[in-house]
N, C-alpha and C positions, 0 to 999 in steps of 0.2 A: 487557438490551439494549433501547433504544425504537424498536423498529424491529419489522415485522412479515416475515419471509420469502417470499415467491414462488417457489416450483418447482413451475411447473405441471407433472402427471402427460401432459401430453401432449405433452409436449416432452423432449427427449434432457436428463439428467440432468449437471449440473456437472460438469468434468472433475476438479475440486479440492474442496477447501472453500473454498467459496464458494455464493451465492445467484444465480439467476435475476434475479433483485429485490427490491425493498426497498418496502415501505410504512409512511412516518415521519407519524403524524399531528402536526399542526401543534394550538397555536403552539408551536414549538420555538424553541432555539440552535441557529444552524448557522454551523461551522466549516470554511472551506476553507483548504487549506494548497496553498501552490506546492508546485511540484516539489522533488525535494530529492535533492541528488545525493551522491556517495559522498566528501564532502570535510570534512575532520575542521576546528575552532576555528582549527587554526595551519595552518592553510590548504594540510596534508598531505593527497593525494591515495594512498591504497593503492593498489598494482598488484592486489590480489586481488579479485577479484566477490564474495567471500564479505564481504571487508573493508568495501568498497564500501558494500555491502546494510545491512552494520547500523549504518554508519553515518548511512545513507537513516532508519533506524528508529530510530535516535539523534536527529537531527535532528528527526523527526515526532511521538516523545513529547514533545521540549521542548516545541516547539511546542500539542501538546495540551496539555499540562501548565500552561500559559501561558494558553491559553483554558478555564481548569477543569474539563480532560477527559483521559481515559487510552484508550487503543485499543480500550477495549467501546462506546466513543460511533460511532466508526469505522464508517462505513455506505457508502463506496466508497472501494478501493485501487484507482489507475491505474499501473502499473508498465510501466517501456520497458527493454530490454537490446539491446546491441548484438551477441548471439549468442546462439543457440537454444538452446545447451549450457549458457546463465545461469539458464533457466527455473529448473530444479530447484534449484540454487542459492538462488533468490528466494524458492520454494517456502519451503525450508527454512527460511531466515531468517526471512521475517513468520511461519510457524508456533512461531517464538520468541515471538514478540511479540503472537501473536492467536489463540484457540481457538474452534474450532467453526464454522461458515458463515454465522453471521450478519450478512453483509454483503457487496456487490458487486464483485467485482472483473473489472480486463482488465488484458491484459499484451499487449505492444505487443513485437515485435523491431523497433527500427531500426537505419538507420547511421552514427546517430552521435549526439555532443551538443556541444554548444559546445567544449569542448575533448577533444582526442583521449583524454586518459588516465579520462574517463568511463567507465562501463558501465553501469551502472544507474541509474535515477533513480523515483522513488514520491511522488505526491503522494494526500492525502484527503480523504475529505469527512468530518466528522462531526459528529451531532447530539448534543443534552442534552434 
């Protein structure tokens, strides 16, 4: 990972896997990716938050994938859900997709997203 960790000892410890912070020495690649909500190719939306999630995570490797990166480049995940009870859910799903804390993350409940049948949405940052 090109990334250096932050978790200062004198501040209350990640609730997750994830980091405090990140320290990315430059010059790097850096890749932002919009948001990226739970909506498959054929412009099929799942009722399920599980469904939703990885298709947020489907969407976010192509995209890396595209800018010649896979999710250890990944140095902040921003995630929103429209219910508290998605958390874990979310959890679950990028622990598909990502091991270990080496990288930033927040997670956001709101109420809502451009269209009602959203639930999740995840966009990232990440460096090469």
């Amino acid at each position: 990972m090109p990334h250096r960790k932050l978790n200062p000892a004198s501040i209350r410890p990640p609730f997750a896997a994830y980091s405090h912070g990140l320290v990315v020495e430059a010059p790097k690649r850096i890749l932002f990716a919009s948001g990226q909500l739970g909506v498959g190719p054929d412009d099929v939306i799942p009722d399920d938050v599980e469904a939703q999630a990885v298709l947020c995570f489907e969407n976010i490797r192509a995209i890396l994938a595209e800018g010649g990166m896979d999710f250890s480049h990944v140095a902040r995940f921003s995630a929103f859900v429209t219910d508290r009870a998605y958390f874990p859910v979310y959890g679950r799903v990028r622990s598909r997709y990502v091991s270990g804390d080496a990288y930033a993350s927040t997670l956001v409940v709101v109420s809502g997203f451009t269209r009602p049948e959203f639930k999740v949405e995840v966009e990232v940052t990440a460096v090469a």
